[in-house]
C-alpha positions in Angstrom: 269.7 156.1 149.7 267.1 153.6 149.8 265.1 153.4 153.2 265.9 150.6 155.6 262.0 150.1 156.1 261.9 149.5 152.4 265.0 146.8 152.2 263.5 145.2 155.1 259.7 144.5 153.6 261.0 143.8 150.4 264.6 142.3 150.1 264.1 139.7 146.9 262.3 142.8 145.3 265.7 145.1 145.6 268.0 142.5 144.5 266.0 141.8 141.6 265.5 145.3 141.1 269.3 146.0 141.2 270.4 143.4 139.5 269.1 145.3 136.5 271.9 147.4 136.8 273.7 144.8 136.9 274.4 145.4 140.3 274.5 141.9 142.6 273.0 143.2 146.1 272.9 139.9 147.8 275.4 140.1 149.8 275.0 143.2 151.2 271.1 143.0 151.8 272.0 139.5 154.0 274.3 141.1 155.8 272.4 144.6 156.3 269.3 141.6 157.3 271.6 139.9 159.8 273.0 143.2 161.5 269.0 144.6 162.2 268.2 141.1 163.5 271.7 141.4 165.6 270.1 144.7 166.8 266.8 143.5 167.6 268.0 140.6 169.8 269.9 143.2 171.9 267.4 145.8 172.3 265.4 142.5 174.0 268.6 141.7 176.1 268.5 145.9 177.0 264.8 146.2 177.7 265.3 143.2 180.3 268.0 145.3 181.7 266.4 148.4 182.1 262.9 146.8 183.6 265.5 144.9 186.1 266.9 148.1 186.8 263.7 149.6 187.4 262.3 147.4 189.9 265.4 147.2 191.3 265.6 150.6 191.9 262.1 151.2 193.2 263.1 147.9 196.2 266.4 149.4 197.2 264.3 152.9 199.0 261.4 149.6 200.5 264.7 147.7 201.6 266.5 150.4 203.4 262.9 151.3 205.5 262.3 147.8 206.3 265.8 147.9 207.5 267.2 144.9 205.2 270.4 146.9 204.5 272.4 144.0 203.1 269.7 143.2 200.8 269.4 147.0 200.3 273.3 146.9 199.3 273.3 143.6 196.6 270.7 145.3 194.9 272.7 148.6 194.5 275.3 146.5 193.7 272.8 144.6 190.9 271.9 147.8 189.6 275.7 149.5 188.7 276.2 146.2 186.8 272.5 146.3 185.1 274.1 149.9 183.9 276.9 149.1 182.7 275.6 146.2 181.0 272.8 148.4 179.3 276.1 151.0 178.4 277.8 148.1 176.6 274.3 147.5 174.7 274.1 150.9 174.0 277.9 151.0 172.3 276.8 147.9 170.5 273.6 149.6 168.9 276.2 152.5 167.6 278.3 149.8 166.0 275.7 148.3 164.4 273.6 151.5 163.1 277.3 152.6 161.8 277.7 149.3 159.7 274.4 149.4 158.0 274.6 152.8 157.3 277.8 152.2 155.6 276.7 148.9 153.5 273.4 151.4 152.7 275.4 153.7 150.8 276.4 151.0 149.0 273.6 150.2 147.2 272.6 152.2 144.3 269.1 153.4 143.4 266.8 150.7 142.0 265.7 151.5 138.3 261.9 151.9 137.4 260.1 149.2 135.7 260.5 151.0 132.3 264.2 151.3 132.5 265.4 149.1 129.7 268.0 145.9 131.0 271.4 146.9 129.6 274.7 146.5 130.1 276.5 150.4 128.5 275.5 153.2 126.0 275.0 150.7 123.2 271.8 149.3 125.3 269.7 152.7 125.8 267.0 152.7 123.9 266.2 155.8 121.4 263.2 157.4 122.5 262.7 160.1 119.5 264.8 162.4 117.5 264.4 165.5 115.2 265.8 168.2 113.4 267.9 167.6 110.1 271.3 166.7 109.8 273.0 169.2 108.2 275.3 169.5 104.8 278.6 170.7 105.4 280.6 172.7 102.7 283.6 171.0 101.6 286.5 171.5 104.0 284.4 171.8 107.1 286.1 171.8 110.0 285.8 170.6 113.9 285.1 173.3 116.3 288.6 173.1 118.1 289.4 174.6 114.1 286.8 177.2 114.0 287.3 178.5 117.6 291.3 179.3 116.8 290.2 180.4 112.9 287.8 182.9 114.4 289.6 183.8 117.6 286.3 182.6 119.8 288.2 179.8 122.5 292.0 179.6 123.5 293.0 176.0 124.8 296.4 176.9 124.9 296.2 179.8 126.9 293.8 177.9 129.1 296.7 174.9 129.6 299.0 178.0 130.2 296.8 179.4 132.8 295.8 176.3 134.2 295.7 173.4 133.0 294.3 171.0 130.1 290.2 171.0 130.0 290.2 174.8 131.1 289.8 177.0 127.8 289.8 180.7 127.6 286.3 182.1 125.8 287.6 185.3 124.0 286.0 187.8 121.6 282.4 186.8 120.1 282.8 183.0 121.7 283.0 184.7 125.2 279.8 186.7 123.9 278.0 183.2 122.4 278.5 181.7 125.8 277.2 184.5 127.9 274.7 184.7 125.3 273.3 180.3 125.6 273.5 181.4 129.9 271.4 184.4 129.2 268.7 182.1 126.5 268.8 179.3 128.9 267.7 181.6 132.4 265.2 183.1 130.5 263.3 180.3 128.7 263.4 178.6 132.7 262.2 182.0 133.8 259.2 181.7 131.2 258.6 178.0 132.6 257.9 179.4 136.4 261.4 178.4 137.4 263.0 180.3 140.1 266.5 181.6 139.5 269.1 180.9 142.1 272.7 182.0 142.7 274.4 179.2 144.5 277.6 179.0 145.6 280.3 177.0 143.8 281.4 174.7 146.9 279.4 172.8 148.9 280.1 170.8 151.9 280.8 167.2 153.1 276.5 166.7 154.3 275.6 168.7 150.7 277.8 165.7 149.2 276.3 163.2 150.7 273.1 164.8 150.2 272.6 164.4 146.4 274.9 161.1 145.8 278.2 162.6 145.3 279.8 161.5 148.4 281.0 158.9 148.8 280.4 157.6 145.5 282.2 160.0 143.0 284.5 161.5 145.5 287.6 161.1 143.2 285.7 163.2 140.4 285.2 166.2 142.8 287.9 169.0 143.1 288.3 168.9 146.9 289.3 172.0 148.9 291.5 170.2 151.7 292.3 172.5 154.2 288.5 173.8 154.5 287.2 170.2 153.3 284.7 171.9 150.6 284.2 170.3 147.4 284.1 172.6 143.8 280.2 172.0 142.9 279.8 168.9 139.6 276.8 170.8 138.8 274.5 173.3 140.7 272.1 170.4 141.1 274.0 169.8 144.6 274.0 173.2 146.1 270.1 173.9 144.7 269.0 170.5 145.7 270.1 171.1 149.4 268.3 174.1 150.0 265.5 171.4 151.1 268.0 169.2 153.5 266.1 169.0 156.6 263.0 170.9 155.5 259.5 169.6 155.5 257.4 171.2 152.2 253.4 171.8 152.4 252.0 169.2 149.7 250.4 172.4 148.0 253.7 173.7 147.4 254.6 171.0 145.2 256.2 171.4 142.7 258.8 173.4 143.8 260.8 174.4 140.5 264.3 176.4 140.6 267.0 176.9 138.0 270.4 178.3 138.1 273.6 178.9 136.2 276.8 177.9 137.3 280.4 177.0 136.7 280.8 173.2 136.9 284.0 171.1 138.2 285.1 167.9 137.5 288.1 166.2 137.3 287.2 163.7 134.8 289.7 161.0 136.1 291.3 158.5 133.2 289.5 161.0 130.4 292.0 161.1 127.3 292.3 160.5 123.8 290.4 161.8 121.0 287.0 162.1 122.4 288.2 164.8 124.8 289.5 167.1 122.5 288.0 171.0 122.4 285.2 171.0 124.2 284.1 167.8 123.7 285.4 166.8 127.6 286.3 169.8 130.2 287.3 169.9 133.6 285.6 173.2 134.0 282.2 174.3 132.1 279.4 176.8 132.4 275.7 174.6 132.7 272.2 176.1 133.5 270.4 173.1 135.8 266.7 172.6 136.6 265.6 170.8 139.6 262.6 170.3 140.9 261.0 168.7 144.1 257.5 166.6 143.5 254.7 164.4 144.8 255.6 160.7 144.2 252.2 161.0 142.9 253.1 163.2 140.2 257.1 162.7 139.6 257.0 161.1 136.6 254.6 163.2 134.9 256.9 165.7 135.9 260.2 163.9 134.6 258.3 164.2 131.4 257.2 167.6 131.3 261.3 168.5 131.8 262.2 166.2 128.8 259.5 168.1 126.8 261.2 171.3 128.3 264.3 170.0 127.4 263.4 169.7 123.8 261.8 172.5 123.8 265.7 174.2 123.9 267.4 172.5 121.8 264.5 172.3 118.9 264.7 176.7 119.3 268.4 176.0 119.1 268.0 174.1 115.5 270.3 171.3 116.5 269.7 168.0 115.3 268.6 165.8 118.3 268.1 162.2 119.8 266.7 161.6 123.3 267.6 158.2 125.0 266.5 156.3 127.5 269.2 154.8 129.6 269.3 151.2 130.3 270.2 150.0 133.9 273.8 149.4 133.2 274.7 153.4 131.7 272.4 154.9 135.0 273.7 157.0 137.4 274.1 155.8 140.7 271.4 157.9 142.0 268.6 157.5 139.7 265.8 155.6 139.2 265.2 156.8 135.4 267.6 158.8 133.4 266.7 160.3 129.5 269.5 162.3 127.9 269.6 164.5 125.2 272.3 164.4 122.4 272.6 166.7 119.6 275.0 165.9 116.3 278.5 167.2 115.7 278.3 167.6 111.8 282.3 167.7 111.4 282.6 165.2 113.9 280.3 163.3 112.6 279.0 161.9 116.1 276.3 162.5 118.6 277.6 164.7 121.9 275.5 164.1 125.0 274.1 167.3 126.2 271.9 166.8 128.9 270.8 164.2 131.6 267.3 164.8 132.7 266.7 162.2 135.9 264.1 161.6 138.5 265.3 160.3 141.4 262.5 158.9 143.3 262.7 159.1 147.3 266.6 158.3 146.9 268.6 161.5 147.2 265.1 162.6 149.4 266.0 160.3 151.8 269.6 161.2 151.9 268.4 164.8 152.8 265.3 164.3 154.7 263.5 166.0 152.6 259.8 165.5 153.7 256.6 167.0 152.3 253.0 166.8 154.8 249.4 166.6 153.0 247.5 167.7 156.0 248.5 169.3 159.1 249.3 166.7 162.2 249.9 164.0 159.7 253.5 161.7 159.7 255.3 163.8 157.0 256.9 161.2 153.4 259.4 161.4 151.6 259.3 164.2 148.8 260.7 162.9 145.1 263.3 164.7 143.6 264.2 165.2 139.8 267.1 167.5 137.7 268.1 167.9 134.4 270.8 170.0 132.4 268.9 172.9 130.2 271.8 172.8 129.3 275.3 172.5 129.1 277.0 174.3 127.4 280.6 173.1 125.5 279.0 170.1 123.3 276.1 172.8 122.6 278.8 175.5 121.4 281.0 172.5 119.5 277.5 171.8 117.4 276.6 175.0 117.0 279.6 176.0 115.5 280.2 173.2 113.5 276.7 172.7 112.3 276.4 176.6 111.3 279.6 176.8 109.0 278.9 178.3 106.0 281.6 179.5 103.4 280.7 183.2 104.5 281.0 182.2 108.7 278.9 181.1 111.2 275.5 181.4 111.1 273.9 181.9 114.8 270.1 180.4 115.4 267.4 183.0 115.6 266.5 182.1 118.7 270.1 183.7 120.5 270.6 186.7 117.7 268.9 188.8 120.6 270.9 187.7 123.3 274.6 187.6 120.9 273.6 191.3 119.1 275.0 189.5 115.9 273.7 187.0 113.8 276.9 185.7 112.2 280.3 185.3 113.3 
């Protein structure tokens, strides 16, 4: 959320800002303008009343000794209405604070100057690639094909058990998935990431938190009767760990992984570019976060993409990194790279990871504060995540990419973790 200090100094600066994202702010910074200057005319109006009230108070006990008890009376009189008055102001203040707040949630994170102008995917901007695109042997086929031929992921059974988007990992695909979770915890291990075990709901403030609520409350799985909310990614319950907590600057950065099973409806999702694993309502993903100095974020931000990399270059999958324009941004983020690797049967690119910083945004959302030196006003801490990685689109290249006429071949890098080498 951005700060009201920060709309207020610099209000042409955030609409221009926004409108990158093609986002029109106008109306809602006028109006969030207007409600503050609302506000500030009637804390005048209730600092008049309470220094009347004051006075008057300290005259009624003078009154009553110089015996002026009619006088004495008017004022007490004066005074009830001075408090009821400053009562009404007070409900007044409430009603206002409630209205920006709600027209602040609004308004979506403004981009960083390098974040390409853009409408959709077709405007992000290609940052570097690598790898080598594969040759298939004739009669390749798409992973949903492989995973039945080789007995590794049951969609049916998962529709049976379930619903649609919730496969069954059987056999050596249960094993390759356990195996990518294993890989994955490990290389963060090696990076000075902290593991964490979160749990796989989260409530309403942890929503609100990160971004999630209220904007993509109709993608959460909501638990009614409790009110919890099935976790999109482990970046919400990680990232609240530091709701309300104020960091020592020589902590920074703090750096913590975890695995998780992730939940999302996926509303309106259909067609061709959802079958197998290419779209799923449930999935395993391994998540980085970390918390940093504005100072340092976006050195940070990098040294994740180069993390990032790092995986999917040990994973031998062709890969492209993008930078996101404005328009294909989450609503969170002030810059956004993902990572997609190439589906050799499907002959497209799958997305794979979103590695984001977010600035002060969700910071502010959690009061999440860091303090350089003892006794001083504590700031805003920056806050950045990324998927390292997820895992369906990572199993749907692997096994497509690794078909060979004798199986499929698994990279070096997970033989250890699989105990086989070829499926």
């Amino acid at each position: 959320m951005l700060t009201l200090k920060y709309i207020q100094e610099n209000p042409n600066e955030v609409i221009e800002k926004l409108a990158k994202r093609n986002f029109d702010a106008r109306d809602i910074i006028q109006t969030i303008l207007q409600l503050r200057e609302t506000k500030n005319q009637t804390q005048v109006q209730a600092d008049n009343a309470k220094a009347e009230m004051n006075r008057l108070s300290k005259e009624i006990g003078i009154l009553f000794k110089e015996g002026k008890t009619e006088e004495a009376g008017q004022a007490k009189i004066r005074t009830g209405e001075l408090k009821e008055n400053i009562r009404e102001l007070d409900q007044v203040f409430a009603g206002i604070d409630e209205q920006v707040q709600a027209l602040l949630v609004q308004l979506p994170n403004v981009p960083n100057l390098a974040v390409p102008y853009g409408k959709g995917a077709e405007d992000n901007e290609v940052i570097r690639s690598g790898g080598t695109l594969p040759e298939l042997p004739e009669g390749a086929l798409p992973h949903w094909d492989l995973a039945a031929k080789f007995n590794l992921i049951d969609f049916e059974l998962g529709v049976k058990l379930t619903g649609a988007g919730f496969p069954v990992y059987r056999g050596k695909g249960a094993q390759l998935q356990r195996a990518l979770i294993n890989f994955f915890l490990e290389e963060a291990r090696k990076q000075g990431y902290e593991e964490i075990q979160p749990p796989l709901m989260v409530n309403e403030a942890s929503g609100f938190g990160t971004g999630q609520l209220p904007d993509k409350e109709g993608q959460m799985y909501h638990v009614t009767e409790d009110n919890f909310y099935l976790i999109p990614t482990a970046e919400v319950p990680v990232t609240n760990i530091y709701r309300d907590v104020i960091l020592d600057a020589k902590d920074l950065p703090v750096k913590n992984c975890a695995y998780s099973a992730c939940f999302r409806r996926e509303a309106g999702s259909y067609g061709k570019d959802v079958r197998g694993l290419n779209r799923l309502h449930q999935f395993d993903k391994v998540e980085v976060v970390q918390i940093a100095h504005p100072d340092q974020s976006y050195e940070v931000l990098e040294e994740m993409v180069s993390y990032v990399e790092s995986l999917v270059q040990k994973l031998e999958l062709p890969y492209r990194i993008l930078r996101l324009c404005g328009g294909d941004m989450g609503f969170t983020s002030a810059m956004t790279y993902d990572f997609e690797v190439w589906s050799a049967a499907q002959q497209k690119w799958l997305e794979v990871s979103s590695v984001s910083n977010f600035e002060s945004f969700q910071a502010n959302r959690l009061k999440l504060r860091y303090r350089d030196e003892a006794g001083k006003k504590p700031q805003l801490a920056h806050t950045l995540n990324g998927s390292a990685l997820a895992l369906p689109r990572i199993v749907a290249a692997l096994l497509e990419n690794n078909q060979t006429e004798g199986g499929i071949r698994i990279p070096k890098a997970l033989v250890k973790w699989c105990g086989f080498d070829v499926i």
